[in-house]
N, C-alpha and C positions, 0 to 999 in steps of 0.2 A: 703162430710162434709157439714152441713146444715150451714145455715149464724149467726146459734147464736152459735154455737160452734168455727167459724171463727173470730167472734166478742170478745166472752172470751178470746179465745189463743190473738187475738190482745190486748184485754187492759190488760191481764197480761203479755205481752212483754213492754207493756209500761210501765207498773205499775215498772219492774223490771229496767229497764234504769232510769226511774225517785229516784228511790233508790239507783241507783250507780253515780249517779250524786251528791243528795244530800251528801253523803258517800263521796264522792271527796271534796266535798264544808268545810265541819267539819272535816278533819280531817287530823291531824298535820301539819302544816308547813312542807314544804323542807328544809333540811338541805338549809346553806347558800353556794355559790360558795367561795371557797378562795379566792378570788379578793377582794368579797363583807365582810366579815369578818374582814379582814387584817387592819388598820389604814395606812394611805396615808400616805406616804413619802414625797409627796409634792415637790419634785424636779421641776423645768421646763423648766430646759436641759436635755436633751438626754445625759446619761454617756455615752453612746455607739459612737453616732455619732457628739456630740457637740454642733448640733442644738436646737434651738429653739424649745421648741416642741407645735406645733399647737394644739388647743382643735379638731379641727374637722379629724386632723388624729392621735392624741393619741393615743397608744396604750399601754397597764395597762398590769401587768408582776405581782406578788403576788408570793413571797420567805419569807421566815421563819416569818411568821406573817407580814406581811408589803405588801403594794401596791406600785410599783415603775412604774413609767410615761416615758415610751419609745417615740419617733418619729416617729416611726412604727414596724408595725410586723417584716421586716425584720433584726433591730434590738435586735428583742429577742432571736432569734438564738445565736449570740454571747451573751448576758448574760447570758441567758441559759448553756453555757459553762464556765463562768467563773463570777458567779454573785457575790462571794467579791472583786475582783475586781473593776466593777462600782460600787458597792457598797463604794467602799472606795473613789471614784473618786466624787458621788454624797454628800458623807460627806465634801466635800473638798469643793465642790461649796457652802454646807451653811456657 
């Protein structure tokens, strides 16, 4: 293969990335996470564990339209199994 034929195939590999990039750039938004969608509950105890719940170990939990603010992940497990429950517990604290 001569070097201008090397050179073609090159900037039409390029030419092709540079169009699947700009095509990534334009084109629709992602759907949103349910977390991100949901309106915040705004609780800032922990239904589950009682606590306090710290901004820097939060953890966000998103049920039937709604953001609710855990204490931690480990936490979500039990809401996860019974989320009217805290649910009825966090209406109680507002």
């Amino acid at each position: 293969m001569n070097h201008r034929k090397f050179f073609t195939l090159l900037f039409i590999f390029f030419l092709g990335t540079q169009l699947l990039l700009v095509k990534a750039c334009f084109s629709a938004p992602q759907k949103q996470t349910a977390a991100t969608q949901a309106k915040e509950a705004g609780n800032k105890i922990c239904p589950v564990s009682g606590e306090k719940i710290k901004k820097s170990e939060e953890y966000k939990m998103a049920y039937e339209g709604k953001t609710y603010n855990l204490c931690c992940k480990m936490c979500a497990k039990d809401f996860k199994k019974n989320p009217q429950k805290y649910i009825q517990i966090i209406e109680k604290q507002k």
